[in-house]
N, CA, C and O atoms as a GROMACS GRO file, in nm:
protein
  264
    1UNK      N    1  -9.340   0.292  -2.404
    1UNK     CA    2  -9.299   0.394  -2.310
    1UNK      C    3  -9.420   0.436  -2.226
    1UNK      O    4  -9.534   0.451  -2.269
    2UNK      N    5  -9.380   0.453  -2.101
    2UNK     CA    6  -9.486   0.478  -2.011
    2UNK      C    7  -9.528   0.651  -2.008
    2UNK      O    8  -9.444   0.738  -2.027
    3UNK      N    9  -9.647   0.673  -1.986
    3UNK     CA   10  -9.669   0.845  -1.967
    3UNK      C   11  -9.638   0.864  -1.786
    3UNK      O   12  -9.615   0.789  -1.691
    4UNK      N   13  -9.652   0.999  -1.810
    4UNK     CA   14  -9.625   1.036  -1.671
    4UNK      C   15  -9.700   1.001  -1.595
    4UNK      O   16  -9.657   0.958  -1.488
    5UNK      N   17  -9.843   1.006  -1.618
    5UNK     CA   18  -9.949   0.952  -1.564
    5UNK      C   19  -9.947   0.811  -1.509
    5UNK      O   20  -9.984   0.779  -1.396
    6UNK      N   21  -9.900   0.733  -1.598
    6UNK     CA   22  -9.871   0.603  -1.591
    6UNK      C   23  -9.747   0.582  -1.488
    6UNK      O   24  -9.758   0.497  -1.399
    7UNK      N   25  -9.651   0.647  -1.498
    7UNK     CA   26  -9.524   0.591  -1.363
    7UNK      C   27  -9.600   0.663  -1.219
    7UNK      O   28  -9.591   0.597  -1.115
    8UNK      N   29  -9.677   0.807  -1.213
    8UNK     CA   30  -9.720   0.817  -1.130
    8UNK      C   31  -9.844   0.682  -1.059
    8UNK      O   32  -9.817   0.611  -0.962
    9UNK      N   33  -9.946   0.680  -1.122
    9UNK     CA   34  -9.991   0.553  -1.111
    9UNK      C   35  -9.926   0.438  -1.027
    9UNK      O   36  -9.952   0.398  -0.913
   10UNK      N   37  -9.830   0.396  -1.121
   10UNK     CA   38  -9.736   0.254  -1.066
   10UNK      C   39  -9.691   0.276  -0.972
   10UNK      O   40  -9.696   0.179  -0.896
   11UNK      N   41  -9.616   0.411  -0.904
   11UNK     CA   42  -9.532   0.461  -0.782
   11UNK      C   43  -9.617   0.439  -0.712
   11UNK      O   44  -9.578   0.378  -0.611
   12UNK      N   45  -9.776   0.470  -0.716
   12UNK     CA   46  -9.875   0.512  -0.611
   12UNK      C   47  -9.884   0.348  -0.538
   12UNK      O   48  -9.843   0.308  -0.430
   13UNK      N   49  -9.943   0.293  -0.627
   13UNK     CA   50  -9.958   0.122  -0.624
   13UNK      C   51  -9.813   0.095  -0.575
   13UNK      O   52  -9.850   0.048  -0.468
   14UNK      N   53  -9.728   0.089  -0.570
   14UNK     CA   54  -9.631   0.077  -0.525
   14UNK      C   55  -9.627   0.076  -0.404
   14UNK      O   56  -9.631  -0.029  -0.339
   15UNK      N   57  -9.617   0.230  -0.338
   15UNK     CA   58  -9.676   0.287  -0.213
   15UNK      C   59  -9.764   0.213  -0.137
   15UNK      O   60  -9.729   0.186  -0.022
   16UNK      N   61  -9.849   0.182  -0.170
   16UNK     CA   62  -9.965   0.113  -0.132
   16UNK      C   63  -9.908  -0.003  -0.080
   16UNK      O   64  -9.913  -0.035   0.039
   17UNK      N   65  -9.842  -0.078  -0.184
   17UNK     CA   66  -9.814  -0.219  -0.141
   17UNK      C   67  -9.700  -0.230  -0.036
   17UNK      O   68  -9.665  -0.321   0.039
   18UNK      N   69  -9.655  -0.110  -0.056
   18UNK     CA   70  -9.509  -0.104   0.068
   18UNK      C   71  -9.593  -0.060   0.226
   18UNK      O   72  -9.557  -0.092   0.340
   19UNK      N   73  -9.700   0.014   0.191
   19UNK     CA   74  -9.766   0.049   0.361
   19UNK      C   75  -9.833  -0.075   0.389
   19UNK      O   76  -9.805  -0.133   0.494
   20UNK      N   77  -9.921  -0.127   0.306
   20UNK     CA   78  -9.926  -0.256   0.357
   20UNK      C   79  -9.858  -0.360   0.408
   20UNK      O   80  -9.919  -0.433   0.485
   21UNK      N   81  -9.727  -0.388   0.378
   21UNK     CA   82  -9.608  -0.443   0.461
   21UNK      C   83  -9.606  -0.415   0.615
   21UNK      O   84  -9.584  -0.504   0.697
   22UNK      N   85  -9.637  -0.250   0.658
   22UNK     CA   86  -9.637  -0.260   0.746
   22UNK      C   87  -9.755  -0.245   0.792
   22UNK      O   88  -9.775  -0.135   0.843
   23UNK      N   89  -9.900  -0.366   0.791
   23UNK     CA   90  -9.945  -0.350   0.831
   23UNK      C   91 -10.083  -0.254   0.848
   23UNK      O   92 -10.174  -0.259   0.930
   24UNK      N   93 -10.057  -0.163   0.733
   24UNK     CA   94 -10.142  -0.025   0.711
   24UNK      C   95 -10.251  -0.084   0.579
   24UNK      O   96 -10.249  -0.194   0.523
   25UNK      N   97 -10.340   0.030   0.557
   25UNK     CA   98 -10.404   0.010   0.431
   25UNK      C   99 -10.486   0.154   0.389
   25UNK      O  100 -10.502   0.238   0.478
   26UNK      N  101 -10.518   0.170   0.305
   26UNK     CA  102 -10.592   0.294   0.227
   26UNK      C  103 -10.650   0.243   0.141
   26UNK      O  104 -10.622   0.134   0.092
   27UNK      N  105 -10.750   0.325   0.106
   27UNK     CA  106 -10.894   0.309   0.035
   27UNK      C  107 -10.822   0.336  -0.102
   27UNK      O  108 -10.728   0.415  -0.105
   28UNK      N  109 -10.872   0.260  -0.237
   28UNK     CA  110 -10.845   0.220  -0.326
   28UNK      C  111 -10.805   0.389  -0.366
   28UNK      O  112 -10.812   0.475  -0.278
   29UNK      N  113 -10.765   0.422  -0.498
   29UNK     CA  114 -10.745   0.574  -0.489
   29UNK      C  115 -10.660   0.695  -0.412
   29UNK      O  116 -10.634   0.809  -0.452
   30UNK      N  117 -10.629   0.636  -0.298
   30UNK     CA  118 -10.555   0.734  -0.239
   30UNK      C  119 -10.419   0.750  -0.261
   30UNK      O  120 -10.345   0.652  -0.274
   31UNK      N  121 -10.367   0.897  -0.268
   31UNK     CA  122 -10.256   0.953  -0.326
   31UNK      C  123 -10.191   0.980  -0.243
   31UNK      O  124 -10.227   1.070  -0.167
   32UNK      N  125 -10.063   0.909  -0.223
   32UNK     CA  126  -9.929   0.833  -0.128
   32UNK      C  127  -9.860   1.022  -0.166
   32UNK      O  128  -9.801   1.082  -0.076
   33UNK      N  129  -9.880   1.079  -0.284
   33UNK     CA  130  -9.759   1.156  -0.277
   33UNK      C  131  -9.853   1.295  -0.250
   33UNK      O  132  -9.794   1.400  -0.276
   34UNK      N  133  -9.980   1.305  -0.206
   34UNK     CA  134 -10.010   1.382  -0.131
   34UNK      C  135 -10.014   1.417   0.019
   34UNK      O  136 -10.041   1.515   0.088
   35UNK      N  137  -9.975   1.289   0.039
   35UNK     CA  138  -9.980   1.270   0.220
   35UNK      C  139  -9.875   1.346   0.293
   35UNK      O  140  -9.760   1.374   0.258
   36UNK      N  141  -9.950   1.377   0.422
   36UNK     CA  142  -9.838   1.438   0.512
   36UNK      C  143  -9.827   1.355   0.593
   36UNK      O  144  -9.737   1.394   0.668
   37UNK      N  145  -9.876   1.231   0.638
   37UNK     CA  146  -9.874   1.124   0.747
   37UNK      C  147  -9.715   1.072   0.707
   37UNK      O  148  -9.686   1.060   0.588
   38UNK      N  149  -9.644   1.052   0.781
   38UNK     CA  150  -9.485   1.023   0.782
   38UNK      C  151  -9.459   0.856   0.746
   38UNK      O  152  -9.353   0.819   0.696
   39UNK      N  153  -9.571   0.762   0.779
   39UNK     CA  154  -9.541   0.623   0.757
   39UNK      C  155  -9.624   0.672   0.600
   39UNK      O  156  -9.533   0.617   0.538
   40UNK      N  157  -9.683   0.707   0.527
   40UNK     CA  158  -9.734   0.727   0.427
   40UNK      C  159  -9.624   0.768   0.301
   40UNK      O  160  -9.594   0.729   0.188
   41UNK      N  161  -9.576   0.899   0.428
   41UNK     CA  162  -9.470   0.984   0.292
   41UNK      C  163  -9.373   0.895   0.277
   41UNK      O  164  -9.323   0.898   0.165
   42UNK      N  165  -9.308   0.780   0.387
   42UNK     CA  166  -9.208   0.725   0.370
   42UNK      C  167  -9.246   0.630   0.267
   42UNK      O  168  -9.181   0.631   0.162
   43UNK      N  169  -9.346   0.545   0.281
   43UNK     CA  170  -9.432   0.459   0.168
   43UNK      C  171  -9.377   0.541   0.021
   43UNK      O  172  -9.314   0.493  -0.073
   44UNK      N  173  -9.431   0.685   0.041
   44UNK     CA  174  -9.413   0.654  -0.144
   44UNK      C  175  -9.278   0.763  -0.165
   44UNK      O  176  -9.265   0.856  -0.245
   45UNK      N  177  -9.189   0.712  -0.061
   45UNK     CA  178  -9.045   0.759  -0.060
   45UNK      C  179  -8.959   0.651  -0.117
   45UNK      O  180  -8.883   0.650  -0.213
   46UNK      N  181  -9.000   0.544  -0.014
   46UNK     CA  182  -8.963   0.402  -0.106
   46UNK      C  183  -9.018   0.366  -0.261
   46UNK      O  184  -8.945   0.306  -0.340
   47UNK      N  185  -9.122   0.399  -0.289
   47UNK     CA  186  -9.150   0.348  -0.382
   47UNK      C  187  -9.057   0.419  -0.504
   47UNK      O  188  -8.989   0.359  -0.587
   48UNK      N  189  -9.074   0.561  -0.491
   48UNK     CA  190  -8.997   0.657  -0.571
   48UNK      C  191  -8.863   0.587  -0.585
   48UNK      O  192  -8.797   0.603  -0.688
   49UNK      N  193  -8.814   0.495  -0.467
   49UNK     CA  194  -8.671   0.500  -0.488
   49UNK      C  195  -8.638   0.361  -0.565
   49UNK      O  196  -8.530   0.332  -0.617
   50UNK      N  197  -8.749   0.286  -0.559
   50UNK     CA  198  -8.762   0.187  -0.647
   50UNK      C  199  -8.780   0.199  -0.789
   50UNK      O  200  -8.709   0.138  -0.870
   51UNK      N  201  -8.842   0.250  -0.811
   51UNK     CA  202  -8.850   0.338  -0.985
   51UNK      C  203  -8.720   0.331  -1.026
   51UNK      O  204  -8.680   0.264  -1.122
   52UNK      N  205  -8.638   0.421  -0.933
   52UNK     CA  206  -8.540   0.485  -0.975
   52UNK      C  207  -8.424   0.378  -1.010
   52UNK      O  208  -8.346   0.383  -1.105
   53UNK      N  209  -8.431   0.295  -0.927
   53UNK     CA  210  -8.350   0.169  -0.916
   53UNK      C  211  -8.363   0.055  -1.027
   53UNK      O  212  -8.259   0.007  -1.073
   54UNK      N  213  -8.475   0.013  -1.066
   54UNK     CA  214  -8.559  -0.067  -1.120
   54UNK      C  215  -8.598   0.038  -1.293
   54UNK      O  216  -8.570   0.004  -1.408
   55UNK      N  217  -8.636   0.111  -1.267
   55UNK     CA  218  -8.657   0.125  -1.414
   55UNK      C  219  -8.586   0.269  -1.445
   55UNK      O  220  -8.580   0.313  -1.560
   56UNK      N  221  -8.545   0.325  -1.354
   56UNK     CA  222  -8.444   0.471  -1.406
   56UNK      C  223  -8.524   0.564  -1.424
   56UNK      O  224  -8.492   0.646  -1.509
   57UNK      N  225  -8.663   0.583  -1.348
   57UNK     CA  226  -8.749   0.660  -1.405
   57UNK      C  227  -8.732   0.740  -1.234
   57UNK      O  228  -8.683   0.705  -1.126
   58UNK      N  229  -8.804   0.864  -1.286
   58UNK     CA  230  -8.779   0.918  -1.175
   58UNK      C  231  -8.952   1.003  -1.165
   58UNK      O  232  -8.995   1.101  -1.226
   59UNK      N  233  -9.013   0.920  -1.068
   59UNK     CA  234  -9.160   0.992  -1.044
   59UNK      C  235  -9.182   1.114  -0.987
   59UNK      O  236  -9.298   1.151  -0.969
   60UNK      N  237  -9.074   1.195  -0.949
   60UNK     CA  238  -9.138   1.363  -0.909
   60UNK      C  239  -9.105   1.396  -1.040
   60UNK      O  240  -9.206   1.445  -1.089
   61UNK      N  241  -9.002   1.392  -1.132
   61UNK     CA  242  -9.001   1.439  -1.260
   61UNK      C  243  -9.112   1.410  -1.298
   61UNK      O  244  -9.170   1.518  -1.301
   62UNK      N  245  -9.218   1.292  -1.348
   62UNK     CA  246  -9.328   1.290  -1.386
   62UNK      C  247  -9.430   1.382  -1.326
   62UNK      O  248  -9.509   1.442  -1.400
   63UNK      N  249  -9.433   1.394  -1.209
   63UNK     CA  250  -9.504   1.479  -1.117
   63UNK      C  251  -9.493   1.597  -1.152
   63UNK      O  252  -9.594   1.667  -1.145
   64UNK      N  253  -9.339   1.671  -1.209
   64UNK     CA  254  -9.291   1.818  -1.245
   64UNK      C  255  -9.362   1.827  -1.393
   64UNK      O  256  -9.417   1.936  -1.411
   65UNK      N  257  -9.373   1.735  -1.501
   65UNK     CA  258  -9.428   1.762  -1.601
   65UNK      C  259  -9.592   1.752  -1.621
   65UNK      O  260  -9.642   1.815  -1.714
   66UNK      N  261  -9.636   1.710  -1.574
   66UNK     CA  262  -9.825   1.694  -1.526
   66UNK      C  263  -9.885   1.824  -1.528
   66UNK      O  264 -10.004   1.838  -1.501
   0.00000   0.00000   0.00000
């Protein structure tokens, strides 16, 4: 079982790999679900919704227990 820490993590990387699709990139470390940049928030909008789809986990709940 994954910690919260851990699905947050994976969402982030996630994020990452979805802004890179279009083209974008961020410095190793940077936190997709702090952003206010709109191609960013959408990045780890998708990713969130992949979780959800894919493993039933839901990363702002992890985010709510942290």
């Amino acid at each position: 079982m994954r910690t919260e820490q851990q699905i947050i993590d994976q969402t982030n990387e996630l994020a990452r790999q979805l802004y890179r699709l279009n083209g974008n990139d961020v410095k190793k470390g940077y936190d997709f679900y702090e952003s206010t940049h709109p191609q960013e928030k959408l990045a780890w909008a998708g990713a969130c919704v992949a979780q959800l789809m894919l493993t039933e986990t839901d990363p702002e709940d992890a985010m709510s227990n942290l």
